[in-house]
N, C-alpha and C positions, 0 to 999 in steps of 0.2 A: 329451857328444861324445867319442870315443876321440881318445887321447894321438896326436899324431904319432911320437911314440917307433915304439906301436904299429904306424903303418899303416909304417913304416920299416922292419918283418921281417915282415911279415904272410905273405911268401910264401913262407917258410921254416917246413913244417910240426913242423921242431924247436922252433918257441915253443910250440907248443900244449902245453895244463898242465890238470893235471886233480884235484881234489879230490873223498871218494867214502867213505860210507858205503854198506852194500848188505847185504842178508840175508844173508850169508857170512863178514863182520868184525865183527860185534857180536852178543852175546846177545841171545838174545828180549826181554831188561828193557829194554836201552837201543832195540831195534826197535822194539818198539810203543813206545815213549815220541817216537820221532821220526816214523816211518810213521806212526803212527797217535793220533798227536797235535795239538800246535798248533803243528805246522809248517807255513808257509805261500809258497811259494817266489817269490810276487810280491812278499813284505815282504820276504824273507833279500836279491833283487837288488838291489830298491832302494835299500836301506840300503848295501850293499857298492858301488853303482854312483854313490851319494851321497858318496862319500867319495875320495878323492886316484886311488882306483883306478877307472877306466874300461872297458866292455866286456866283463861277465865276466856265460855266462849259466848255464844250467840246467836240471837235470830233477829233478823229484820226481815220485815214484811210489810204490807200496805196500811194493817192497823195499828203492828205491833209492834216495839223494839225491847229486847230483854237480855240482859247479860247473865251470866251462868258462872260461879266460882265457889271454892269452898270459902267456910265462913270466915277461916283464922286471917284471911287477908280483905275483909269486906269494909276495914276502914279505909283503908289505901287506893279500894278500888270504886266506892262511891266516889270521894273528891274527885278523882281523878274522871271516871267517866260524866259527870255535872260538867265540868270546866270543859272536856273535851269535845259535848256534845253543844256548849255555849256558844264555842268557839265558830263549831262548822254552820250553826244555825241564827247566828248572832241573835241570840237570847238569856235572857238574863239567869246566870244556873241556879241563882234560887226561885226562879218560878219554876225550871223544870224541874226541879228538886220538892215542889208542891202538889207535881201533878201526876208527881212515880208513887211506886206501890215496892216495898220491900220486905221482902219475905225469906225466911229463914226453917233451914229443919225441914219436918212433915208439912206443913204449911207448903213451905218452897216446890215439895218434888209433889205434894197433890195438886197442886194450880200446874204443876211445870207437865205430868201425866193428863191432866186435863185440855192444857195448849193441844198437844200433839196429838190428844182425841179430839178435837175437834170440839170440844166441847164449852173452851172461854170464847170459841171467834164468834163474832157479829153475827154469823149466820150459821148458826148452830149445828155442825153435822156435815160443814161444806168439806170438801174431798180434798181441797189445795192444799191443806193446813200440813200433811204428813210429808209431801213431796215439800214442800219450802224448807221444812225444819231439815231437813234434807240435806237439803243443797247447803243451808246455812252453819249446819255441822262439819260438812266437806269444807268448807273455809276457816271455820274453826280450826279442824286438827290443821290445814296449810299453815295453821301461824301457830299453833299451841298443840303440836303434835304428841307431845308428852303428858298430857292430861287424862291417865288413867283413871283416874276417880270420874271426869267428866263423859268418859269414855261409856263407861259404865252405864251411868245414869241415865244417858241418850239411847244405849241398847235397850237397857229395860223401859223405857218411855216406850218406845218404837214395838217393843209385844205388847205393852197394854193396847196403845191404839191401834192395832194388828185386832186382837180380841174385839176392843167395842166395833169393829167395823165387820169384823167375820160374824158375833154372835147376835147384832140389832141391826134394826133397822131406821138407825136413826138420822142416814141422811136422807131419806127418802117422804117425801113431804114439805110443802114451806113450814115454816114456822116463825117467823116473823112476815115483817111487811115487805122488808128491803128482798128478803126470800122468795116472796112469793110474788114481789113484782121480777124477778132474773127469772122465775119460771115460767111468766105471762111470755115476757121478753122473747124466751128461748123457743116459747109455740108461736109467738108472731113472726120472729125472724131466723128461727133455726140459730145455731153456736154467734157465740157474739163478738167473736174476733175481729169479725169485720162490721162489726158494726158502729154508728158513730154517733154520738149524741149532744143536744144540745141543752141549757139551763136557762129560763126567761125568768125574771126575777130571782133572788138568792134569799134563802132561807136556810138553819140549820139541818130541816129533812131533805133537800133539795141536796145542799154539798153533801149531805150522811149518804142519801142514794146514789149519787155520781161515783164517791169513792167505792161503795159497793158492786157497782156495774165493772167499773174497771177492775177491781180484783178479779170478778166472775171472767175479764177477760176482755170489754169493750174497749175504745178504743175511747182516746180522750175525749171529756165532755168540755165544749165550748161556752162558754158561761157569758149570757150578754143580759145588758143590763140597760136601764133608763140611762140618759143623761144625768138624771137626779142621783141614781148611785155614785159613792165616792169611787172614782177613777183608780184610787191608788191603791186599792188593793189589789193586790197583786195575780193573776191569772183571771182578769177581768177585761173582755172585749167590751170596752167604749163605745154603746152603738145606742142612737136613738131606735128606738122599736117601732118606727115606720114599717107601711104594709111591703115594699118591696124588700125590704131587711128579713122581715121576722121571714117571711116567704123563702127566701133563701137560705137562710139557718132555718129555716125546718127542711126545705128540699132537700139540704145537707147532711138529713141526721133520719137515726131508724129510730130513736128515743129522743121525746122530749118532756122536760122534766119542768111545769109550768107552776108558779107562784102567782101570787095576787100582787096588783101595781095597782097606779092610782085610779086607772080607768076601769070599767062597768067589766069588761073582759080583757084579759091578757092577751089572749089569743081568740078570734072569732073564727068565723064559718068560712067567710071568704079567705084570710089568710092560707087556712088548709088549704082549700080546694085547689087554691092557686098552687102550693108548695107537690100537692097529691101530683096536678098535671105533669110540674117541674120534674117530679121524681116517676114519671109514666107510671104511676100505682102503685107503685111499690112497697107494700103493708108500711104503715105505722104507727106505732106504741104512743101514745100519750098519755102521762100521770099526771090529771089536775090533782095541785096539790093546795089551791086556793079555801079557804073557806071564811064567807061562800067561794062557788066554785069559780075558779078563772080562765075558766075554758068555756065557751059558748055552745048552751048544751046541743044545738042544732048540730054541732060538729058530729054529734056522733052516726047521725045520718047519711055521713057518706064513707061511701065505699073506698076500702083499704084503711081507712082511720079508726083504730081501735083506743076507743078512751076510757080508762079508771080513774077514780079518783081514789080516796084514804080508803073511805068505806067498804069499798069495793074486794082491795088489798087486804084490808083487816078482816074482813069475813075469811077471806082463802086463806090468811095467815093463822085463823082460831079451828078451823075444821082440820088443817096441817096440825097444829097445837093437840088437837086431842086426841090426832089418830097416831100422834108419836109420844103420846105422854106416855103411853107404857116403854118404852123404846128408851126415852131418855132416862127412864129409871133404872132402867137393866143398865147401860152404859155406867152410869152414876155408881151402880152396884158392883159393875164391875174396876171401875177404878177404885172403889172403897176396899174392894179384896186386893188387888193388887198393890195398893198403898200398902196393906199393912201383912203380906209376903215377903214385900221388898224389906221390912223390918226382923221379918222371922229367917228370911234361907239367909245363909252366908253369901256374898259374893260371890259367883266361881267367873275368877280373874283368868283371861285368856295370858299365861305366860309367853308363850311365843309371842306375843304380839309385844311384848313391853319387854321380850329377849330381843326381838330386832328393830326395838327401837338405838335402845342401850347399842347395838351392835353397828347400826348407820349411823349412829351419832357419832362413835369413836374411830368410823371408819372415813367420817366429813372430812374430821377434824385433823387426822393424821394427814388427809391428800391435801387438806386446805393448808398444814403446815410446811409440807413437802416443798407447794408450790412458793409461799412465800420465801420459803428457806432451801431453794437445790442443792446447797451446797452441806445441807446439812444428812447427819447421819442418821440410820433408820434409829437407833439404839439413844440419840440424842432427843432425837425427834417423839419417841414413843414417852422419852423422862418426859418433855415438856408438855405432852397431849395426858399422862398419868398427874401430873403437876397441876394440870385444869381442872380434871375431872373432879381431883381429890379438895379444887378449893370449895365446892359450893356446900356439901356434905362438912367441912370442917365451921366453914363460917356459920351456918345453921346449929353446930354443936356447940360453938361459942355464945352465940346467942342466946341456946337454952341454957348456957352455964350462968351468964351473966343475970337472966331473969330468974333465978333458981327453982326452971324447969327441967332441968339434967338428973333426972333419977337414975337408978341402979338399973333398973328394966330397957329406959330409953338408950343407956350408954350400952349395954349388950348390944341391945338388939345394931346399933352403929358399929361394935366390935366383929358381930358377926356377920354383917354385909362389907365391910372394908379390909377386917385383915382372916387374909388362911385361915383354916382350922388345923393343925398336925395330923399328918399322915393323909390330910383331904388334897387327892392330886386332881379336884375339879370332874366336870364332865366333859370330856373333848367335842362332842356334838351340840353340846348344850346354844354356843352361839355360831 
């Protein structure tokens, strides 16, 4: 249940606090070790949500991992998630402590309106961004259902990116390279779900585009390598790049994503054509990503084999660039109004919803004590569930008293959510 501290600033969107790895502040080693590992964002809440601190939720996604809490508990909650996130990643918490980004206040809820417009991901405008955040709020409230303040902030995020998606048009168009190769993709091979890909030499743009395709939906890319590459990195197929090999990792894939090795071409004419047969024609995508090129320019001569290179991608991604630059200015414009709305209106707190929360909690709590204790009395049973309710509220008042944060204002306002008012006989519908 969140702190009364909490709900005590909740409507001051300078508490909001924000914790954030994202494909832009770490290396591709420590990326895929967290994206694409045994990071699990319903164990990282609960564990965090288990402990002294209350109401802190989250998103994870393929690029991105962010935690979400008010500020008055952001000490307890960085240590905590460093150590937690060290643990499942076996990485050392102070590098990933070098490679987060922390933000606090207007800062916090403009990058955090931005997230969910689709406007900090990698591919600027993509459509998954609103459904993830989604799903990752729904596991939020499962473990921190009482986070009213968070509650909030997630609604209002959820109309901004409502608006930039109703009033521009900014996901329409590539706009990067990684973008405008999943559009090339999606006209060679139609949706790319089934689609499968393979990596010949390893390069940072090589992993940056692989991870890209899978978000967009591909199916895992197969990553093979010389002998000369070191073995022990980890989602690394050990294959010498002989002609019957590569032939069959490309007959195996709709995407391939080719770097430069030691030899004159990575990939020739004949490999394809051999791989074309294998796969009876079946279109496919090649991104030479060599320079010079590492794809044998003859390749592009045969049928069903569609090859780009950077150039190629960067053209389609600057003509996307200009024809959405107005588009991402309206969005921009629009999250700058909405920023500084969410500063001007008050709140308007749904109370039903935080009446039945109050109202399942004390209804858990009684059947949970019922069952431990059948032998006990409804009248007994209600003192010890009134007994619980009343510790977390007193311990927080001590606390203010002890830091000599207990004003005149603050101790009412505890007076008048805990004891009667005279002649107040309540509202009988109210829960």
């Amino acid at each position: 249940m969140s702190s009364m501290n909490e709900g005590h600033i909740e409507n001051d969107g300078d508490n909001f606090s924000l914790i954030g790895i994202n494909y832009g502040s770490c290396p591709p080693l420590i990326r895929s070790t967290i994206f694409g590992g045994e990071t699990d964002l319903g164990i990282i809440l609960t564990s965090l949500n288990s402990k002294k601190n209350s109401g802190v939720y989250g998103v994870l996604t393929c690029d991105r991992l962010e935690i979400y809490f008010c500020k008055s508990i952001s000490n307890g909650v960085q240590s905590d998630f460093f150590n937690l996130l060290a643990v499942r990643t076996s990485l050392d918490p102070r590098d990933l402590e070098r490679v987060a980004y922390k933000l606090s206040g207007r800062r916090a809820l403009g990058h955090f309106f931005r997230v969910v417009s689709a406007m900090e991901s990698q591919v600027i405008g993509e459509p998954q961004i609103l459904g993830q955040v989604r799903t990752c709020e729904q596991i939020s409230k499962s473990i921190a259902p009482a986070s009213i303040f968070l509650n909030h902030i997630f609604k209002y995020a959820f109309s901004v990116a409502k608006r930039v998606k109703n009033e521009t048009k900014i996901s329409e168009g590539p706009t990067s390279l990684a973008a405008a190769a999943i559009r090339v993709a999606r006209n060679i091979n139609g949706e790319l779900t089934s689609c499968n890909g393979v990596i010949f030499g390893l390069d940072e743009t090589a992993i940056f585009l692989a991870e890209q395709f899978e978000q967009a939906g591909a199916k895992k890319f197969v990553k093979a390598a010389s002998a000369k590459f070191n073995p022990k990195n980890t989602g690394i197929l050990k294959a010498d790049p002989h002609f019957e090999l590569q032939s069959q990792l490309i007959a195996n894939s709709d995407v391939a994503l080719v770097c430069n090795n030691d030899t004159n071409y990575t990939i020739t004419k004949e490999v394809v054509s051999s791989a074309l047969r294998l796969r009876k024609y079946k279109p496919l995508f090649i991104i030479d990503l060599g320079v010079p090129g590492a794809v044998e320019p003859s390749v592009e001569s045969l049928d069903a084999a569609f090859v780009y290179n950077l150039d190629n991608l960067e053209q389609l991604a600057v003509e996307g660039i200009e024809k959405r630059a107005l588009e991402k200015q309206k969005a921009e414009g629009i999250i700058l109004e909405e920023l500084e709305a969410f500063y001007l209106k008050s709140p308007n707190r749904d109370i039903g919803v935080l009446a039945k929360e109050i109202r399942e909690a004390l209804e858990n709590e009684l059947q949970s004590m019922l069952e431990q204790k059948p032998n006990l009395s409804v009248e007994d049973a209600c003192y010890l569930v009134l007994k619980k309710f009343l510790h977390q509220p007193l311990k927080v008042t001590r606390e203010l008293s002890e830091k000599n944060q207990l004003n005149s204002e603050t101790e009412n306002l505890i007076r008048s959510l805990l004891i009667p008012q005279n002649g107040d006989k309540g509202d009988q519908n109210e829960f």
